[in-house]
RONUTOR-793525 format. One record per residue (C-alpha): residue in one letter; y, x, z. Coordinates in steps of 0.25 Angstrom, whole numbers, plus 2048, in hexadecimal, padded with zeros to 3 digits. Layout:
N
AYXZ/...
//
This chain:
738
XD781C3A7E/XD781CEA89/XD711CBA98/XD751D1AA2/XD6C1DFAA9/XD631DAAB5/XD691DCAC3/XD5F1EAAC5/XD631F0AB8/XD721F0ABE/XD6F1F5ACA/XD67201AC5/XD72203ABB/XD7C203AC7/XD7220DAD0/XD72215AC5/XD81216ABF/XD85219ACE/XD7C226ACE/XD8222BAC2/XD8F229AC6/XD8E230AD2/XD8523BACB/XD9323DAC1/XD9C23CACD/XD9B247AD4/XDA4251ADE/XDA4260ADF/XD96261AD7/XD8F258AE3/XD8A24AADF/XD91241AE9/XD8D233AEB/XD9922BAE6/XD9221EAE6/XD8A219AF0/XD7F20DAEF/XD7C205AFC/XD711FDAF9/XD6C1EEB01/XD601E7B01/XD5F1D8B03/XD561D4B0E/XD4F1C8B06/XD4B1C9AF8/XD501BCAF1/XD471B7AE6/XD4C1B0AD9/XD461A9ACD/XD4A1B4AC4/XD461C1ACC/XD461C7ADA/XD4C1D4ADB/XD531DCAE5/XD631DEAE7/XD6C1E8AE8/XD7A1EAAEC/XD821F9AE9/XD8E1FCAEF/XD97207AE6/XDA0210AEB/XDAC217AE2/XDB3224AE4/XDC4222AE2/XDC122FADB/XDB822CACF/XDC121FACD/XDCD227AC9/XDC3231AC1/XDBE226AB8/XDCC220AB7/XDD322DAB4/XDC8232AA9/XDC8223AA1/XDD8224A9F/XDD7232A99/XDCA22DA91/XDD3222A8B/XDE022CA87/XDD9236A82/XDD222AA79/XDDF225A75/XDE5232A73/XDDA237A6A/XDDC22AA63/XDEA22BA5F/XDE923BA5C/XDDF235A52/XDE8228A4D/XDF2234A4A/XDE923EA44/XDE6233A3A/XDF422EA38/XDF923BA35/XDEC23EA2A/XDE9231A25/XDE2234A17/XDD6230A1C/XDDA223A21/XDD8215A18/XDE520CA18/XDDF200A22/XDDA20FA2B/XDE9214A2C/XDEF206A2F/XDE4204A3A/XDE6212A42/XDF620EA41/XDF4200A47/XDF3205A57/XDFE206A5E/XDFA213A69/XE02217A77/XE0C222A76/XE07232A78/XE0923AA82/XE0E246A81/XE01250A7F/XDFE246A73/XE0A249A6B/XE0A258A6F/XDFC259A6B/XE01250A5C/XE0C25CA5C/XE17253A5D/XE20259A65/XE20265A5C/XE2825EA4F/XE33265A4A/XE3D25BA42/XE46261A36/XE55261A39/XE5E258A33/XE67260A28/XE7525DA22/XE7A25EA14/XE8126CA11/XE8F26AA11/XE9025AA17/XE9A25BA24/XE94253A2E/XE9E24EA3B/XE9C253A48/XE9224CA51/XE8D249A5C/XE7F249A5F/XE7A240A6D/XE6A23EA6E/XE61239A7A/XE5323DA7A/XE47236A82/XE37233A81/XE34227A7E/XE25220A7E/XE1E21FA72/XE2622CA69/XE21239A68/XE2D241A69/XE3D23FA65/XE42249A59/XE4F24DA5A/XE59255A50/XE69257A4E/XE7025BA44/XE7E263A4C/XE8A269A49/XE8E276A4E/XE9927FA49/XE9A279A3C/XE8B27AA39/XE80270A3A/XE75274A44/XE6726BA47/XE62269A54/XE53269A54/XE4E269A64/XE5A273A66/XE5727BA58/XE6127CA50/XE5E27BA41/XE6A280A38/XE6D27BA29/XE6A286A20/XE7427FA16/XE82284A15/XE8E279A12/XE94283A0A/XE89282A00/XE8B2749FD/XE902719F0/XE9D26A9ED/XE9725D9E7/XE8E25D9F3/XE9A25D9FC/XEA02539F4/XE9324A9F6/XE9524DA05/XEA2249A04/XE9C239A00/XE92239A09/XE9D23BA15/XEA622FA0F/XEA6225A17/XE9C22BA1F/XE9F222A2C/XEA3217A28/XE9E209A2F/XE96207A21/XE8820DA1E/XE7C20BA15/XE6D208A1B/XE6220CA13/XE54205A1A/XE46209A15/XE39206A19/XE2C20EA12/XE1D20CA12/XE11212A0E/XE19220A15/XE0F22BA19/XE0B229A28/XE09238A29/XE1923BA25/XE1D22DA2D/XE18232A3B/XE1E241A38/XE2B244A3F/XE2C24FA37/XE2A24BA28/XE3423FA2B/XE40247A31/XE3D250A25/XE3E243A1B/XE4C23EA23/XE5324CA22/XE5024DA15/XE5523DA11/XE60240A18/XE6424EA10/XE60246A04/XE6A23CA08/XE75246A0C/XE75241A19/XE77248A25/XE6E246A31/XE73249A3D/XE66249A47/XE59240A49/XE4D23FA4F/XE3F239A4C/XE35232A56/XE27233A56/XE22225A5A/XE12224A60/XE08226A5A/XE11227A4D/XE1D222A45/XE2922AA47/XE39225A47/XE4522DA44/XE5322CA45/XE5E234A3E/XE6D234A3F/XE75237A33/XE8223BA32/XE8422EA27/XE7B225A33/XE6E226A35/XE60226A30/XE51221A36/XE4321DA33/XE3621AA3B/XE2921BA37/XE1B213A36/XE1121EA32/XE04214A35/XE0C20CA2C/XE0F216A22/XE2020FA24/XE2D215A26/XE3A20DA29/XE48214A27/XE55212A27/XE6121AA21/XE70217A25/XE7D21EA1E/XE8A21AA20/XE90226A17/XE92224A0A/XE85229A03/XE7B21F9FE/XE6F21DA03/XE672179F8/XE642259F1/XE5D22A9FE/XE5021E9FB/XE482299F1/XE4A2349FC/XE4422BA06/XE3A2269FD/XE352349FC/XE3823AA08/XE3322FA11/XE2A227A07/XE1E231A0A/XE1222CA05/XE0422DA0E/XDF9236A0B/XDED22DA0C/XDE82289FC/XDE8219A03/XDF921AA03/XE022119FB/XE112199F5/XE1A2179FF/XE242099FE/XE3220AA02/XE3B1FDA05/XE4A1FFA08/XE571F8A07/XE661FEA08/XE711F6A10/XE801F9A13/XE851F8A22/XE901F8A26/XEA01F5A24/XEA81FBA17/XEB31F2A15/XEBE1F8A1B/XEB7204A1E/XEB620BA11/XEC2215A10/XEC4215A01/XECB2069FE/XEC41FAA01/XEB41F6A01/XEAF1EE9F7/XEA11EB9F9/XEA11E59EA/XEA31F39E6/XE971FB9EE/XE891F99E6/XE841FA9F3/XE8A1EE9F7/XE891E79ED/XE7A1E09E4/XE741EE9E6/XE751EE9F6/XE721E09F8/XE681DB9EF/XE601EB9EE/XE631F39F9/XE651E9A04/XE571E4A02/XE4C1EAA09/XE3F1E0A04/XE3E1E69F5/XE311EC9F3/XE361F49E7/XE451F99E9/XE472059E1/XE5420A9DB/XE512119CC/XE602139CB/XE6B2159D9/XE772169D8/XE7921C9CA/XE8721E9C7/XE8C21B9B8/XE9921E9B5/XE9E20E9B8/XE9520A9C2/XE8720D9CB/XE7A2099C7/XE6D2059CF/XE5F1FF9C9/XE551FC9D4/XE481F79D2/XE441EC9DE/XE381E49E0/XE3C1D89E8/XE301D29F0/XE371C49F0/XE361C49E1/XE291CE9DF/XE1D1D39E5/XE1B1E29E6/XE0C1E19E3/XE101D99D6/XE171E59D1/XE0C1ED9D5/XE021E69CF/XE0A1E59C2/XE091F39C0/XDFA1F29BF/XDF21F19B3/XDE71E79B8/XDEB1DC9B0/XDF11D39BB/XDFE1C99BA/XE051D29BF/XE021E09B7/XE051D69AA/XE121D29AD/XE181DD9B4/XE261D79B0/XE251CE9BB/XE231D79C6/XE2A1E49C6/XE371E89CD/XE421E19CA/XE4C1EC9C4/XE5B1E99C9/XE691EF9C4/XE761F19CB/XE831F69C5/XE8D1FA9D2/XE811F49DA/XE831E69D4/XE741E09CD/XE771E09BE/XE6A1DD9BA/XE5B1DB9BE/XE4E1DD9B7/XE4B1CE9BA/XE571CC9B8/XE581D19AB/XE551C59A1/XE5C1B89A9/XE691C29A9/XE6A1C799C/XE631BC994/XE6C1B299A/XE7A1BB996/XE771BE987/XE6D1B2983/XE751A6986/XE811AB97E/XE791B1974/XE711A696E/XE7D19C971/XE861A5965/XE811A1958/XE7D1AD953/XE811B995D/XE821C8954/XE8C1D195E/XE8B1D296C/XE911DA976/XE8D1DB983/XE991E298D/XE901E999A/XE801E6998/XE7D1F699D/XE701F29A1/XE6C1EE992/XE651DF993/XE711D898E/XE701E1982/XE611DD982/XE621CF982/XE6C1CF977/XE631D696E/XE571CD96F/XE631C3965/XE5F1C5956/XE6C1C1951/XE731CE957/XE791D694E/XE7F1E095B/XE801E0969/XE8B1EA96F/XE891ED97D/XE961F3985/XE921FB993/XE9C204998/XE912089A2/XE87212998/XE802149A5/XE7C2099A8/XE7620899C/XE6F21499E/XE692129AB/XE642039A8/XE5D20A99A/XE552119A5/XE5420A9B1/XE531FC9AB/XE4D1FD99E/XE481EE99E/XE581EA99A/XE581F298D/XE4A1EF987/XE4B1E997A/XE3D1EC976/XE361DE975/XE411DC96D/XE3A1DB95C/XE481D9954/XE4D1E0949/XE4B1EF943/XE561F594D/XE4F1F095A/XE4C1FA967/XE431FB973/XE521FF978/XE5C1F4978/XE671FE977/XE5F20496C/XE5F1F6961/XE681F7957/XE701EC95A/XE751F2967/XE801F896B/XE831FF977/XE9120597A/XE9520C988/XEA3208989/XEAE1FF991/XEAD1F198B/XEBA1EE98F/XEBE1F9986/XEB51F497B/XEBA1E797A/XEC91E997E/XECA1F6972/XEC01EB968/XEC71DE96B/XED11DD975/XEDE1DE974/XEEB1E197D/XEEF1D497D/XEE41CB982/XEE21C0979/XEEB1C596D/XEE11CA965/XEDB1C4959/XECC1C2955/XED21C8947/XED51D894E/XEC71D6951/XEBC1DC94B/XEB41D1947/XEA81D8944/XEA71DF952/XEAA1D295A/XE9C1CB962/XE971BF963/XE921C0971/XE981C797D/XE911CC98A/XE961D0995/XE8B1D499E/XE941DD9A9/XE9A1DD9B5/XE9B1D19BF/XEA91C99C0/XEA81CB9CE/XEA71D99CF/XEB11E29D6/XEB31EC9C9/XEBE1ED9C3/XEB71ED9B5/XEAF1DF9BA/XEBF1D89BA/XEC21DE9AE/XEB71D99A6/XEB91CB9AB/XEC81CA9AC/XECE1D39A4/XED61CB999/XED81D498E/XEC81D898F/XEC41C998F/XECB1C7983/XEC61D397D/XEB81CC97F/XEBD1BE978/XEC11C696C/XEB41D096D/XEAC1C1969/XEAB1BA95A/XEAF1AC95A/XEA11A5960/XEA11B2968/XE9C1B0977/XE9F1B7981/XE951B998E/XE961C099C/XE901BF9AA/XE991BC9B5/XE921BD9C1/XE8C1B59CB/XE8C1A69C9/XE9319E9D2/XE8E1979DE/XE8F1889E2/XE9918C9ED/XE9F1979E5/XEAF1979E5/XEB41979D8/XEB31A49CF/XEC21A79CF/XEC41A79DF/XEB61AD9E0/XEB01B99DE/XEAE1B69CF/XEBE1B79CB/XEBB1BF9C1/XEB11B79B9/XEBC1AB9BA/XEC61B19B3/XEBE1B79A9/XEBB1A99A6/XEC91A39A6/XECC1B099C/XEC01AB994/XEC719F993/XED51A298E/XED01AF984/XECB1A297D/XEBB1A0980/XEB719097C/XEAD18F986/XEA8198993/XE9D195999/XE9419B9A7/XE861999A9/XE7C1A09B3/XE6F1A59B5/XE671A79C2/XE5F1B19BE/XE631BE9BC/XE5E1C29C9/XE6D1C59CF/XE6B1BD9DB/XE741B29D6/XE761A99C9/XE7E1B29BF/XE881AC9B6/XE8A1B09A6/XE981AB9A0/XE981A8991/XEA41A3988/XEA519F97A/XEAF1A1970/XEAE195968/XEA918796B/XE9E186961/XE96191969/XE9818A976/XE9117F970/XE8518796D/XE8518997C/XE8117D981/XE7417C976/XE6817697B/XE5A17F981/XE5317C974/XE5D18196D/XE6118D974/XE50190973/XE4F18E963/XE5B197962/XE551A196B/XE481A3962/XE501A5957/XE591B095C/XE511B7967/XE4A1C4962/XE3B1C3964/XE341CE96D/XE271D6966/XE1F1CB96D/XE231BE966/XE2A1BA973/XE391B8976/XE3F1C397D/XE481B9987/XE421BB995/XE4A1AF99A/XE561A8993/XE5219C98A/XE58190985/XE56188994/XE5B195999/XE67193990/XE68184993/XE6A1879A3/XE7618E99F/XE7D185997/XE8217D9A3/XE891849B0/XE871819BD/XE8D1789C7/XE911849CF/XE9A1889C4/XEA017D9C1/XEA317C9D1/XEA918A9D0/XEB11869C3/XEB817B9CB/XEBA1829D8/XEC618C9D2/XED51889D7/XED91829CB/XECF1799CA/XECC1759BC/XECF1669B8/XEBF1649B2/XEBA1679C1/XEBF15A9C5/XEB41519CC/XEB81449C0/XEB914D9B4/XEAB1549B8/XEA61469B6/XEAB1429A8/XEB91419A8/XEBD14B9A1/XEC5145998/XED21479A2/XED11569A1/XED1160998/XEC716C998/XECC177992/XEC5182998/XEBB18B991/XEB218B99F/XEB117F9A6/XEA217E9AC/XEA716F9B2/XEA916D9A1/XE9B17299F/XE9516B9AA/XE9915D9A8/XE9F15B99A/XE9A166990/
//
């Protein structure tokens, strides 16, 4: 505990500190007296029980003069303090090698007042010179007009300013009244290069864009608070992009981030910067007609920079792509259809538009076959996994995790004309729930076609059958093929597969299969259709050729393509695919999305298409059609399989019990090389779920304008002896009487 100094003490302490004071104090080299002491004496000494001692008053006197001095001199102390501070803070920033993680983070916590001006003269900021924007040789760029105000504000170091201009015919930058001249000559641009100018200035202004957002950690603080090295990094996106930046400028913000806006020709482009916190948010609008997703590897390199220091984790980029803006009725060439733009179709809202995915990375963009565009992008949704899982899994320390790696990588996703086709988590509900329902309900299934299928599974599942003679797979898309052989190699891997002498690690590879890359309308109209429809007999057939199961894993009945109608509607083809089938042959295909409790009914719906291939079904001669649903196939609704019978006796085989479905199952489905079945989801309660439809089909069933004379509320209940159900699909039938 501390006591307070005895009375005597302070006043000698005060004699003193007086005399020094005015000893330091002095004018013109004279010591002056600036403080005088007038002592008083008390006439009677007063006596106490502690002491007795004698006391003294001191009056002091301040000179105006020193005040302002002492004033004057402890403001400067406390600038130059914070100056010498922040020069340090920024030393360190821009070499940070020697800092820890937790040092760096703490140095770029403060928030510090704005320097004046002999600060950023004496840090040589006023001296940057920015690189000019450039154009692409040969690209005609409209007249313009260029209107800026320029003005300090608190807390930025200096505004950046540069213009691309026209003048005469030629392009001349504007750097602080310098003008910079583009060494390229148009003339030397070559003709496809005109032609890809000529894309990029369709539709350049029309009220219709694309945005490209992106957000970047773990980015260099050095490079993030550098005017210099970002206008470098946007000119060069923007060349890389064949875009045309008209003029930008870049802020210096105190004591570092920096912001920067350009205007391109196409819209605009702009970022800001968090060095301390190594992050860089950007944004990239078009509204030409060049796409901006092939532009996220340049902006990965060029802006993705990683820091120096040995403590710094790769840079992460998080992005998501969105359409703005109006195209129906705009678009000069016919009538928008946004079912017909990938981009606004799956791929743009259920990839591109999402911003949260920790991994979202395309391994295939926009590949063009000759039929139809591919993507392949491999996502990491955190609502589904964590990012440190899949870390974790690559490691070899013997954790959960690292042994069943299966479980927590990226789901791999693939879109044909930007419509999901098939997932890697996907993969077995889908394609075990097409081929293995019909499969083990045929007796003894040798032949099997399969129409589409380019990714390869269907195939796979079908060989895992060890009564299969031959499969023949009919893809008119060979590119496909070959881009899912490389990109998604999971889909035709037949390599746990132990059958017979003939077997391959390559699915495509096994004997038994056989893949043609042809029109399978062609195939089955030249092999067994005929002109008239109906007309052809089983005995011009070639019996030997026909199959006992039929897959059509294809298009959707709803899709606007011309070929999707055909495949679904077309009467002479249908029938050709009744005469393809032995007598107990069965003929299977998906039909789309299944419908919803408040669905209107297929044939005033969307699903037109998949009700008249039903009702063709029905007349070509199929006893007994059937449609059943699975919920997992990861396409963000439950997906429907259509299956029909040729004969009754097969039908009956449908509705077999779990137990028997499962004995049948071990008896027919090849083993892996570990002993263990090679189905990853269906089995026999599997099956047994899809014996019976829905109530939400039946519902839809009823709701057509002709409403069928089984939907009534008194038949449905047993009274069917008043009508007379002819029709090969009735799911009110299956529901209430089969």
């Amino acid at each position: 505990m501390c006591n307070p100094p005895p009375n005597n003490m302070l006043r000698r302490f005060s004699s003193r500190a007086s005399q020094g004071i005015a000893a330091l104090f002095s004018i013109d080299g004279k010591n002056e007296e600036l403080i005088r002491t007038t002592p008083t004496r008390n006439n009677q000494q007063q006596e106490t029980s502690d002491n007795d001692q004698e006391s003294q008053q001191h009056t002091l006197y301040f000179n105006p003069v020193v005040l302002f001095g002492c004033f004057i001199c402890a403001v400067v102390n406390i600038y130059i303090a914070y100056y010498a501070g922040t020069i340090v803070r920024i030393l360190m920033l821009h070499n940070p090698q020697h800092l820890s993680v937790p040092q760096a983070r703490i140095i770029g916590s403060s928030s510090p007042q704005a320097f004046n001006l002999s600060i950023a003269k004496m840090m040589n900021w006023s001296a940057k010179q920015l690189p000019p924007p450039t154009v692409i040789p040969g690209k005609e760029v409209p007249p313009t007009t260029y209107t800026s105000k320029h003005f300090g504000v608190e807390g930025s170091r200096q505004s950046y300013d540069l213009h691309l201009d026209r003048s005469d015919g030629e392009y001349e930058c504007e750097l602080f009244g310098v003008d910079v001249r583009d060494t390229d000559s148009p003339e030397e641009s070559s003709d496809d290069e005109e032609d890809d100018i000529d894309d990029l200035m369709e539709g350049l202004h029309l009220p219709a864009g694309q945005h490209l957002l992106v957000d970047i950690k773990n980015v260099d603080p050095i490079f993030l608070n550098s005017e210099e090295r970002l206008a470098e990094a946007m000119i060069q996106l923007v060349d890389e992009s064949k875009l045309t930046l008209l003029s930008y400028h870049c802020h210096g913000l105190v004591p570092v981030g920096v912001s920067c806006a350009g205007v391109l020709l196409e819209s605009h482009v702009a970022f800001h910067t968090w060095p301390t916190e190594g992050v860089i948010a950007m944004d990239l609008f078009t509204c030409g007609s060049g796409k901006l997703i092939p532009t996220l590897p340049s902006i990965q390199k060029l802006f993705g920079v990683k820091a120096a220091n040995e403590y710094a984790d790769d840079p992460m980029m998080m992005w998501s792509h969105k359409l703005r803006g109006f195209r129906k009725g705009f678009v000069p060439e016919g009538e928008y259809n946004h079912r017909l733009n990938p981009l606004d179709a799956d791929l743009g809202s259920e990839i591109l538009g999402s911003h949260d995915f920790d991994i979202k990375k395309p391994l295939v963009s926009a590949a063009k076959t000759d039929f139809q565009m591919v993507d392949v992008y491999e996502v990491l949704d955190p609502k589904k996994r964590r990012l440190s899982d899949y870390y974790k899994s690559l490691e070899d320390d013997g954790s959960y995790e690292s042994l069943h790696p299966e479980f927590f990588a990226p789901d791999h996703i693939l879109l044909l004309d930007g419509i999901v086709q098939s997932t890697l988590y996907g993969d077995a509900p889908y394609h075990e729930s097409i081929v293995h329902p019909a499969m083990i309900t045929h007796p003894n299934p040798k032949r099997v076609a399969v129409i589409g299928g380019g990714e390869g599974a269907t195939v796979r599942e079908i060989l895992k059958h060890s009564t299969l003679e031959k499969v023949v797979m009919i893809e008119i898309d060979g590119g496909v093929v070959n881009l899912s052989t490389k990109y998604l190699p999971e889909w035709q891997d037949c390599s746990s597969i132990a059958h017979h002498d003939g077997c391959a690690e390559w699915c495509f590879d096994d004997e038994r299969a056989d893949l043609r890359v042809e029109d399978a309308l062609a195939y089955f109209n030249d092999n067994f259709g005929s002109t008239s429809s109906i007309s052809k007999s089983v005995d011009e057939t070639d019996l030997q050729e026909q199959f006992d199961v039929l897959i059509m894993d294809c298009l959707d009945p709803n899709d606007d393509h011309p070929f999707a109608k055909v495949l679904y509607t077309d009467d002479g083809y249908v029938t050709s695919l009744y005469d393809a089938l032995t007598d107990d042959g069965i003929l299977v295909a998906q039909v789309g999305e299944a419908p919803k409790p408040r669905s209107p009914s297929d044939e005033n719906g969307d699903f037109e298409n998949r009700s008249t291939m039903i009702k063709m079904l029905d007349a070509i001669g199929f006893k007994s059609i059937h449609i059943y649903e699975e919920s997992h196939c990861q396409f963000g609704a439950p997906w429907t399989t259509l299956i029909a019978f040729k004969d009754v006796e097969t039908r009956k085989r449908w509705y077999r019990s779990s137990a028997e479905v499962e004995l049948d199952l071990s008896r027919r489905i090849l083993p892996t090389k570990d002993g263990k079945t090679s189905l990853r989801y269906f089995d026999g309660a599997t099956m047994k779920s899809y014996q019976m439809p829905s109530r939400a089909f039946e519902d839809n069933y009823c709701r057509q304008q002709d409403k069928p004379e089984e939907c009534a509320e008194k038949v449905r209940f047993g009274n069917l002896k008043k009508i007379n159900v002819s029709s090969a699909y009735s799911p009110v039938f299956e529901r209430h009487f089969a």
